[in-house]
C-alpha positions in Angstrom: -16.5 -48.3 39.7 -13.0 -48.3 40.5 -11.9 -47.9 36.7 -14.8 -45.2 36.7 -13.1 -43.1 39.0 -9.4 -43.4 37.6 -10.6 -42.4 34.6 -12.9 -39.2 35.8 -9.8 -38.2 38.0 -7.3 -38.4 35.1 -9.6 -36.8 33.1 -10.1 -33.7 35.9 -6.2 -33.7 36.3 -5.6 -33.5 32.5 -8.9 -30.8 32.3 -6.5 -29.1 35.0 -3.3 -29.0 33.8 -4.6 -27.8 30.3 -5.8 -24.7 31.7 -3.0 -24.2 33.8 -0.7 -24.5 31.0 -3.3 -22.1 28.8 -2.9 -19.5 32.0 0.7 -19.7 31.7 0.9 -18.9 28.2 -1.2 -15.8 27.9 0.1 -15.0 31.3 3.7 -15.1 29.1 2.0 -13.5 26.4 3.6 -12.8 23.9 6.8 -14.8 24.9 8.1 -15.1 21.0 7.8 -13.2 17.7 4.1 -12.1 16.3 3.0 -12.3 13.0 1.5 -8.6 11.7 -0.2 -9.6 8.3 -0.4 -6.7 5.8 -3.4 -7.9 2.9 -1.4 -5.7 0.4 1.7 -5.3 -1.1 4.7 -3.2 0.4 4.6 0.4 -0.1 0.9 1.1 -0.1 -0.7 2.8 2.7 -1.5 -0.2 4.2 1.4 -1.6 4.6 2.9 1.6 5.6 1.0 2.5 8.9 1.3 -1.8 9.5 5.0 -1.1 9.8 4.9 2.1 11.7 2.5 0.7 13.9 4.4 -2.8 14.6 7.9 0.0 15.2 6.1 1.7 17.5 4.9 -1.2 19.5 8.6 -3.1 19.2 9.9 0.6 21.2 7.3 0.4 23.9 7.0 -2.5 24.5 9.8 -4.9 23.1 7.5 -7.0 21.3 9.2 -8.5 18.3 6.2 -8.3 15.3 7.0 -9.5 12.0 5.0 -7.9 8.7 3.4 -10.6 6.5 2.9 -8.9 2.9 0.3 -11.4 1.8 -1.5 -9.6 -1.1 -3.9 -11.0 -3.8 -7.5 -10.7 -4.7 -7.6 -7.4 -3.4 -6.6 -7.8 0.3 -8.8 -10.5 0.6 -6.2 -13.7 0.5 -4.2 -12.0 3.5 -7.5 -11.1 5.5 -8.6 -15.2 5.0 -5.5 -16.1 6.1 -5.7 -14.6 9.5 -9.0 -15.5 9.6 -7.9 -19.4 9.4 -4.4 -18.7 11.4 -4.6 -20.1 14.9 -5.9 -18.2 17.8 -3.6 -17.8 20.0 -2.8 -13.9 19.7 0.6 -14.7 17.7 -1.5 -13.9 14.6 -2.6 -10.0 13.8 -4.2 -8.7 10.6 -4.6 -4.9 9.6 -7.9 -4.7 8.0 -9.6 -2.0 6.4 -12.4 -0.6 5.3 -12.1 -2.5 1.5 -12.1 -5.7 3.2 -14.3 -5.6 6.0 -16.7 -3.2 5.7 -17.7 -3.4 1.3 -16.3 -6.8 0.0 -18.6 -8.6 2.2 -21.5 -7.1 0.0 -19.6 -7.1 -3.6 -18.7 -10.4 -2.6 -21.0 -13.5 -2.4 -18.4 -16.2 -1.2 -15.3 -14.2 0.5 -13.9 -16.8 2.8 -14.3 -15.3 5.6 -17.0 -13.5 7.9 -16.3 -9.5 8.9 -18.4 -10.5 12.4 -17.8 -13.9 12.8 -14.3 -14.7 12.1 -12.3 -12.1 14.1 -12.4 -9.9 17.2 -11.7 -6.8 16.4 -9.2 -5.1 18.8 -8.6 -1.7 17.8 -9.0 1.0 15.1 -5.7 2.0 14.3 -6.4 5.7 11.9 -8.7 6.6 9.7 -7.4 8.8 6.3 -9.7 11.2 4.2 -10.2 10.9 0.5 -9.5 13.9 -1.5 -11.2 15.3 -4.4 -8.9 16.2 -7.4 -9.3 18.0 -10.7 -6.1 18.7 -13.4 -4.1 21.5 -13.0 -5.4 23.8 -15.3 -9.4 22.8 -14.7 -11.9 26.4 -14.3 -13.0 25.5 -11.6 -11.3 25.0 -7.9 -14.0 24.1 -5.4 -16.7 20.9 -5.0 -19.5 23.6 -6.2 -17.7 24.9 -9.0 -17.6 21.5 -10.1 -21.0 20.9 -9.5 -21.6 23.6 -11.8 -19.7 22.5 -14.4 -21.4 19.2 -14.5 -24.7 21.1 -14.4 -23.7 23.4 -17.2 -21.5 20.7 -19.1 -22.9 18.8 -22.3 -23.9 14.8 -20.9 -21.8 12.6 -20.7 -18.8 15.4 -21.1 -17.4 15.0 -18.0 -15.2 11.9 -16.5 -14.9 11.6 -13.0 -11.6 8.8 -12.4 -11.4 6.4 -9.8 -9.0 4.0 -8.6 -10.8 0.6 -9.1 -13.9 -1.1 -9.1 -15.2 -1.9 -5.4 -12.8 0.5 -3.9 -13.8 2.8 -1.1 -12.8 5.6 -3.7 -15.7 4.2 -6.1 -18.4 4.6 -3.5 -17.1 8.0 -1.9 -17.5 9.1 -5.9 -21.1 7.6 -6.0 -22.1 8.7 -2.7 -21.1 12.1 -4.0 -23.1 12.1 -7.1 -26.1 11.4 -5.2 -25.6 14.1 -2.4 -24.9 16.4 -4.6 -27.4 14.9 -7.1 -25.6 14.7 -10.4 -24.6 12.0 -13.0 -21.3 11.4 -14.1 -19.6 9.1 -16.0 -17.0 6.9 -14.1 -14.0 6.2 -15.5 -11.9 2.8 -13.6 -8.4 2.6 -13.5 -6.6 -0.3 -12.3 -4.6 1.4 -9.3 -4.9 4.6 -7.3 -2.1 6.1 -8.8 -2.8 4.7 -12.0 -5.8 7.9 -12.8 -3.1 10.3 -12.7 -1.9 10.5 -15.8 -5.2 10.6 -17.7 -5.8 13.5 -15.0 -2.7 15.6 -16.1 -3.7 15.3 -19.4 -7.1 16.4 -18.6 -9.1 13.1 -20.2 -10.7 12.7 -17.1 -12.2 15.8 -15.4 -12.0 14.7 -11.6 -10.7 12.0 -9.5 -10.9 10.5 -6.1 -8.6 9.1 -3.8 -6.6 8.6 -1.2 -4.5 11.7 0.0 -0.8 10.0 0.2 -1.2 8.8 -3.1 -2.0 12.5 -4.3 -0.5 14.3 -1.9 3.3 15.0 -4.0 1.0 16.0 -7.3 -1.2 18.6 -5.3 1.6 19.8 -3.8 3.8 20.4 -7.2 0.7 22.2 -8.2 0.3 19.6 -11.4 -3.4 18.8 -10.0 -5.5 21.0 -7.8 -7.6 19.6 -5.0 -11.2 20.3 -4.6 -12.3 18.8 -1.2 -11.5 16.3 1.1 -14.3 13.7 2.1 -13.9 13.9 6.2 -15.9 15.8 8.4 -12.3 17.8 9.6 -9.9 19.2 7.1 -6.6 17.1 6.7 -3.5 18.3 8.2 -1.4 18.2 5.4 -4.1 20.0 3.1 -5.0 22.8 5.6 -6.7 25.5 2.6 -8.4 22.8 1.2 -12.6 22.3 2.3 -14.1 19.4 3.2 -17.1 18.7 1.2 -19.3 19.0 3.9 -18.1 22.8 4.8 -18.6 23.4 0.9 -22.4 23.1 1.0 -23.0 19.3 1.0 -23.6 18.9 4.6 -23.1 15.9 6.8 -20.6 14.1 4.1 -18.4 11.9 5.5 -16.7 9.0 4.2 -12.8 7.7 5.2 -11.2 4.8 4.9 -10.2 3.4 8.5 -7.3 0.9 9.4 -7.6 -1.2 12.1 -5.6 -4.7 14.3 -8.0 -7.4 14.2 -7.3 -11.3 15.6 -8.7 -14.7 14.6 -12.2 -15.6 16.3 -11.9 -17.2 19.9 -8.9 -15.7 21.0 -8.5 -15.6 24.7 -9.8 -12.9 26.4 -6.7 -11.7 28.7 -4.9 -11.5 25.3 -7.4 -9.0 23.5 -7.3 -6.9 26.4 -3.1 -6.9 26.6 -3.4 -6.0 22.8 -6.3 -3.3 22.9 -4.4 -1.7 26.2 -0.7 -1.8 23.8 -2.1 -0.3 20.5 -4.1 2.0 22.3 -0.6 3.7 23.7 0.7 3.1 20.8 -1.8 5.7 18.7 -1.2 8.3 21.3 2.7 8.4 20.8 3.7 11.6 19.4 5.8 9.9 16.8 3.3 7.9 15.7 0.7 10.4 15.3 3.4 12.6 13.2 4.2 9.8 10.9 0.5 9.2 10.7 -0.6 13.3 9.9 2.2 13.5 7.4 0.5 10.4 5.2 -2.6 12.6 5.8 -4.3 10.0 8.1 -5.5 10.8 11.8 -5.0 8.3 14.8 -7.5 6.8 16.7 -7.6 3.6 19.1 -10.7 3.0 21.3 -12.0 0.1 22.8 -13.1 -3.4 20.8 -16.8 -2.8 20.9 -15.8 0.7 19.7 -14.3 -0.8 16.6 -17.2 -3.5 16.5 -19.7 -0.4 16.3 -17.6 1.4 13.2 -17.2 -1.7 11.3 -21.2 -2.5 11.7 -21.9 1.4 10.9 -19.9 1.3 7.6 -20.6 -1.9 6.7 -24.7 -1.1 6.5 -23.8 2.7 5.0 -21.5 1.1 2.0 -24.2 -1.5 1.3 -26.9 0.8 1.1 -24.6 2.6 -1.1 -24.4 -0.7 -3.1 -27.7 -1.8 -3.3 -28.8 1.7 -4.3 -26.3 2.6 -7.5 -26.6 -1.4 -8.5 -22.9 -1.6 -8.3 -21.5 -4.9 -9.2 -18.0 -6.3 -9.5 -18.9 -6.9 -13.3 -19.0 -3.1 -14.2 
């Protein structure tokens, strides 16, 4: 009996000290450098708002966060990675509506689950697609288009898009169904990789993402047609979105948001959700965002929870409906 109870008491002092020390490290928390993985490589928009956003949180807050480029398979090696990393909130990923929200569906064997392996802490921004045609195209609005496809011979018209899988691919076949027409889509391997054929007119429309079309609409060599959010973008004030141009209730962004492994502790989600949340409503932050034509947002964990769940059944019926497959 007497062993017995050394052991139960050693046991309760070691149960205790383990928590202690756990409630003096997120008490700490952070108390050294954080890891900010980026599943892309530098340069892209991803990695662009991870940077801004890990600047912004270094100047308020002193945190010292470190951007982890890990790109590959199409963001999903650097979303796995944090997936597996430890949870102790030294580990941050920048998902995205690629990852999260469609692969899961495209994808039969991802290693990783968008519900089960993280908590999501907040949405960072959300960016519109925009709706391109070459420079010297008849027509300048979504139902001029329309028109043209109407009035065109079948299979005359090429509509370009950056990849198969992408967000930009399922904005383009969302598209043809609200505004009930058939294309034919033409893949290219990157977003920016469309505008040439574009220019030189071999497609006849192509959607993307606005910073990577942004310096070509401007310089007047391509001409947008309309934007996919419900609000027009900042940087693209004259253009429509293609639910004021007669296709109501289209909506379809990409969104970019901090997520951490599964199980972190509780006091630390809320210290991040409460730092990124001031961190989306500096001005500075929300200039460099608008001027990459994406719109800040923030919110509360189950607010993110509720977008990633409302995408994530929107793209799949999107999916399941236009038989898209990752072989096409």
């Amino acid at each position: 009996m007497k062993l017995l109870a050394k052991l139960v008491y050693g046991l309760t002092i070691a149960l205790i000290s383990s928590t202690a020390a756990t409630a003096a490290t997120t008490r700490n928390y952070p108390d050294h450098a954080i890891k900010l993985i980026v599943p892309f490589p530098p340069g892209g928009g991803t990695d662009l708002i991870a940077r801004d956003l890990a600047k912004t949180l270094a100047q308020q807050s002193g945190w010292t966060i470190i951007v982890e480029n890990r790109a590959g398979a199409g963001g999903d090696i650097g979303i796995a990675a944090a997936a597996k990393a430890s949870p102790d909130g030294y580990t941050w990923v920048l998902g995205q509506t690629s990852n999260l929200a469609i692969n899961p569906t495209l994808h039969s064997n991802l290693p990783y689950d968008p519900f089960k392996s993280f908590i999501p802490i907040s949405l960072v921004a959300d960016s519109a697609l925009v709706m391109v045609a070459p420079g010297n195209a008849k027509y300048s609005t979504v139902p001029e288009f329309v028109k043209a496809v109407n009035e065109g011979a079948p299979d005359s018209m090429n509509f370009g898009l950056p990849g198969i899988g992408t967000v930009a691919q399922l904005t383009t076949v969302l598209f043809e169904h609200t505004a009930q027409i058939k294309i034919t889509n033409v893949p290219y391997k990157g977003a920016s990789d469309g505008l040439p054929a574009l220019m030189g007119n071999q497609i006849q429309a192509y959607m993307s993402s606005i910073p990577t079309l942004l310096g070509s609409i401007k310089a007047g060599q391509i001409k947008a047609l309309g934007v996919t959010s419900k609000s027009r973008a900042s940087v693209l004030p004259d253009v429509p979105t293609i639910d004021e141009s007669g296709y109501k209730g289209f909506n379809a962004t990409t969104w970019f948001g901090i997520l951490v492994p599964a199980n972190t502790p509780k006091d630390i989600t809320v210290t991040l959700n409460a730092a990124i949340n001031k961190a989306v409503k500096n001005p500075d932050f929300i200039k460099r965002m608008s001027m990459q034509g994406a719109t800040t947002l923030g919110g509360t964990s189950e607010d993110f929870t509720n977008r990633l769940r409302t995408d994530y059944d929107m793209w799949a019926d999107v999916i399941k409906k236009a038989h898209i497959t990752l072989a096409h």
